[in-house]
N, C-alpha and C positions, 0 to 999 in steps of 0.2 A: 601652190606649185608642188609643194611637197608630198599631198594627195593625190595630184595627179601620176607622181612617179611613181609613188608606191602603188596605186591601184594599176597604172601600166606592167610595175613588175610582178606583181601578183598572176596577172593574166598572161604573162609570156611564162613564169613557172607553171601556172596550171595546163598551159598549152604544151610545154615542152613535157610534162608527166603525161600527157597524155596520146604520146606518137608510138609510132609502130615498135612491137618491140626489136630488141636487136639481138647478134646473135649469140651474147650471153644467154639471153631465157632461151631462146631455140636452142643451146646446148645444154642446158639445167634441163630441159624436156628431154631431149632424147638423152642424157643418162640417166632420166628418174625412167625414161620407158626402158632400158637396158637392164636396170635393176629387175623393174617389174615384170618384164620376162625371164628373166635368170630365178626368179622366184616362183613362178611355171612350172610343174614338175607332174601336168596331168601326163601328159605323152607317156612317159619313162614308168609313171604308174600303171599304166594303162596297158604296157609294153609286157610290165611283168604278171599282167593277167590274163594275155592271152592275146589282147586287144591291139589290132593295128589301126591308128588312128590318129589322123595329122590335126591338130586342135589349135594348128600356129594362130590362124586368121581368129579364131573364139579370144584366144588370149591376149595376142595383139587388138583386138577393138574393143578391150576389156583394159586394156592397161593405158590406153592414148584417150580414151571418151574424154578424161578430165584434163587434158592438156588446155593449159591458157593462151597459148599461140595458136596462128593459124596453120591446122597442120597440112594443108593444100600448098604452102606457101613455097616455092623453091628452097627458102633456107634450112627448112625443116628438114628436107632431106640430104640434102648437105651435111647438116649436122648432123645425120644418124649416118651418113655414109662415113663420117670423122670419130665419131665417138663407139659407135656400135653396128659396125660393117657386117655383120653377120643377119642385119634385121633389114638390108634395102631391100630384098625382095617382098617380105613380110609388109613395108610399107607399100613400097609399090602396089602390091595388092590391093590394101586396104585402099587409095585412093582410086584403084579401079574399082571397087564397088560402092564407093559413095557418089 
């Protein structure tokens, strides 16, 4: 009997680590993408060479490629409209060309 418990609890922990995330990691993602665009600074370089050139969308699909969430997901965006309001268009974008 006592085998059976434990190997029942074993498989409801492995189950329960293994669900959707929630929306702590979708806020861990969008303030690691908020850093990683504030760390961006081709534009402003670019600015003072002469160059006019919007590089949002290059550096925005350069900073999310390695997000662990689903970045399609409604929460995703939520949390960047919560945490770093200045990048929903930027996302918006980016899931209009995927």
């Amino acid at each position: 009997m006592k085998k059976i418990s434990l190997v029942i609890g074993g498989l409801a922990l492995t189950l329960a680590s293994c669900g959707e995330p929630g929306k702590a990691e979708f806020d861990a993602v969008a303030v690691e993408l908020c850093d990683c665009m504030a760390d961006k600074g081709v534009d402003s370089e670019m600015a003072d060479l002469g160059f006019e050139l919007d590089l949002t969308s290059l550096e925005y699909s350069i900073c999310i490629k390695d997000a662990d969430v689903d970045v399609q997901d409604a929460q995703m965006s939520a949390s960047i409209a919560e945490k770093c309001p200045d990048l929903i268009d930027a996302h918006a974008d980016y899931l209009d060309g995927i």
